[in-house]
N, C-alpha and C positions, 0 to 999 in steps of 0.2 A: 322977534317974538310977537306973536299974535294974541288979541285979547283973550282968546279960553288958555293959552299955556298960563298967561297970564296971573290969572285968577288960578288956576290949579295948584301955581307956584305959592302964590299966595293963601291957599288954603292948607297947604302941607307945610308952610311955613307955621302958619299960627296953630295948627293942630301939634307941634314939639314931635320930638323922635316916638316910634314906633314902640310900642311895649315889646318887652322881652317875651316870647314864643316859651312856651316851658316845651323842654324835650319829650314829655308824654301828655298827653292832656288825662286826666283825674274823671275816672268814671267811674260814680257811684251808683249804677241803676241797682232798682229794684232787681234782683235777681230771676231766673223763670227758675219753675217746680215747687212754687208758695202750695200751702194748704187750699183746696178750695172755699170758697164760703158761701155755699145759695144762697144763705137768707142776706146775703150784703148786695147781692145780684139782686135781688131782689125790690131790697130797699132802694138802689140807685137807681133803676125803671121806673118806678113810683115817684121817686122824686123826680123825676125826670117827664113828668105826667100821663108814663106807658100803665096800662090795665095789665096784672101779671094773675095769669090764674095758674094754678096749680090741678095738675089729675090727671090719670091716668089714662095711657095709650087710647084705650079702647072709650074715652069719654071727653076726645079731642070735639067728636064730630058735635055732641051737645053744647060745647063752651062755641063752636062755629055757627051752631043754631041759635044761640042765644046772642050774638053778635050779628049776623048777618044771615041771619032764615028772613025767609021769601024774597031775598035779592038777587041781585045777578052782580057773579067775580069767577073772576080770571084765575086760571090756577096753573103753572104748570106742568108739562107734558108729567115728571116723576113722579110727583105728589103723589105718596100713599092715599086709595080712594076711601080707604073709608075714616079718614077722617072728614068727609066731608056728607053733612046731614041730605037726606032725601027734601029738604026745603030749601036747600039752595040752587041755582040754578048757577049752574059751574061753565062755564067756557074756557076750552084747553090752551093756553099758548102756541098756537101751531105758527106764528109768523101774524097777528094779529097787526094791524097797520096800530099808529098813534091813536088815532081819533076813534076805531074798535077799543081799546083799552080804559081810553079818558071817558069810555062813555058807560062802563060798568060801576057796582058800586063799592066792592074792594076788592081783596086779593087774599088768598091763602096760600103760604111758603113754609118752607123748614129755613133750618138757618144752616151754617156752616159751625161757627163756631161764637161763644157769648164768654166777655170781659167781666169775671165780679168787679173788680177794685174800681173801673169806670159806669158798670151798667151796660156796656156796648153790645151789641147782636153784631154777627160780621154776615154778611152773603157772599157766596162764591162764584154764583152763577150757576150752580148747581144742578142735573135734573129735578131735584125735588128744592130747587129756589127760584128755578127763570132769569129771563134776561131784568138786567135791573132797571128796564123801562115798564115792568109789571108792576114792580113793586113802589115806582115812586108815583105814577099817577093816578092809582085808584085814591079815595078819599080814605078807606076805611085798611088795613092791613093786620092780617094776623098771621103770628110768626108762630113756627110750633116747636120749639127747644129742647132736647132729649138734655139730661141732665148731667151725662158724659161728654156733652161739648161745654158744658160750662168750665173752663178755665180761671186762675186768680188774676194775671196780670197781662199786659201787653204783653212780653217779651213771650208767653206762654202762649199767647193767640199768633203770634207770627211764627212763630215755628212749626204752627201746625196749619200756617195757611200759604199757597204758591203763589209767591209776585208776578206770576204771569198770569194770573186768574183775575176776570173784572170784580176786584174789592168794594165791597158800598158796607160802613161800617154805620152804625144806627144806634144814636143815643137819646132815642125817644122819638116821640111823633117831632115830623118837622115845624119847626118855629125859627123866628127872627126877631130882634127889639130893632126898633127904629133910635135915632138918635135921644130921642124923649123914654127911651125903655118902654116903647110899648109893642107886649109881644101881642104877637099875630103867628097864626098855626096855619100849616099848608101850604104854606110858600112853592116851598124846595120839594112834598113830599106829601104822604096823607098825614092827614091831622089826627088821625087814629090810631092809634099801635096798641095792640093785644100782643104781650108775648105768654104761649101756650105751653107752661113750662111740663115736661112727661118726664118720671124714671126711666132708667135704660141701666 
């Protein structure tokens, strides 16, 4: 016997016999097909330090100028165009290298689908989302949310989204605490999230 059987032996010794396995494992999830609830979507973007505006389809491209008029972002190829104000200066996604990307100042997307009960916006990669190297390097990012993709719970957002799709789920602008809790934003992502919530 060699020193690692060794020790193995000895650590399944002092760890005693195995729990008993129950013949079904006990799943209480939350159920899918819950009631919607905007204003809890809501609240959990906000507290989550996302800007959530509210308004209507055709007054997307104002809450875009009031965010990022006279900048330059990436947007693309699907993106409904008139959400976007005559003050911005838009650049398409056509294959933009890294460093074309990192060097704009946000980004305008739709979403795929948005979690009440967490706050989360999901992307799909969608025409009207891009590759999800648009939406993580700009600094600034607004998401535009038809209010038919808003769902209650996880079980409800997976069902309506394909695991073969690149997923990037979003619960607020990017942040991280260091071992002292102190957050810092933009890490992983823009430090900015507008989500542009519209009826449908």
């Amino acid at each position: 016997m060699n020193s690692r059987e060794l020790i193995l032996r000895r650590l399944r010794a002092a760890g005693g016999p195995a729990p008993d396995t129950p013949a079904e494992v006990p799943r209480h999830y939350r159920p899918a097909g819950a009631a919607v609830q905007l204003d809890l979507l809501v609240r959990r973007l906000t507290d989550y330090r996302a800007t959530v505006h509210r308004c209507a389809d055709g007054e997307v491209a104002q809450v875009v100028d009031a965010v990022l008029g006279g900048r330059r972002v990436v947007v693309p190829a699907g993106l409904p165009r008139h959400w976007l104000p005559g003050t911005v200066d838009a650049v398409t996604d056509d294959g933009l290298t890294t460093a074309q990307v990192a060097a704009v100042d946000g980004v305008v997307t739709a979403a795929a689908v948005a979690v009440a009960d967490t706050g989360t916006v999901v992307l799909d990669a969608g025409a009207d989302q891009g590759r999800r190297l648009v939406t993580l390097l700009p600094d600034v990012h607004v998401c535009v949310l038809r209010t038919d993709q808003v769902v209650a719970g996880v079980p409800d957002a997976v069902a309506r989204l394909d695991p073969r799709r690149p997923l990037t789920w979003i619960s607020g602008p990017s942040a991280t605490s260091d071992i002292e809790l102190d957050r810092v934003e933009g890490v992983h992502g823009p430090r900015h999230l507008h989500v542009v919530i519209v009826p449908r």
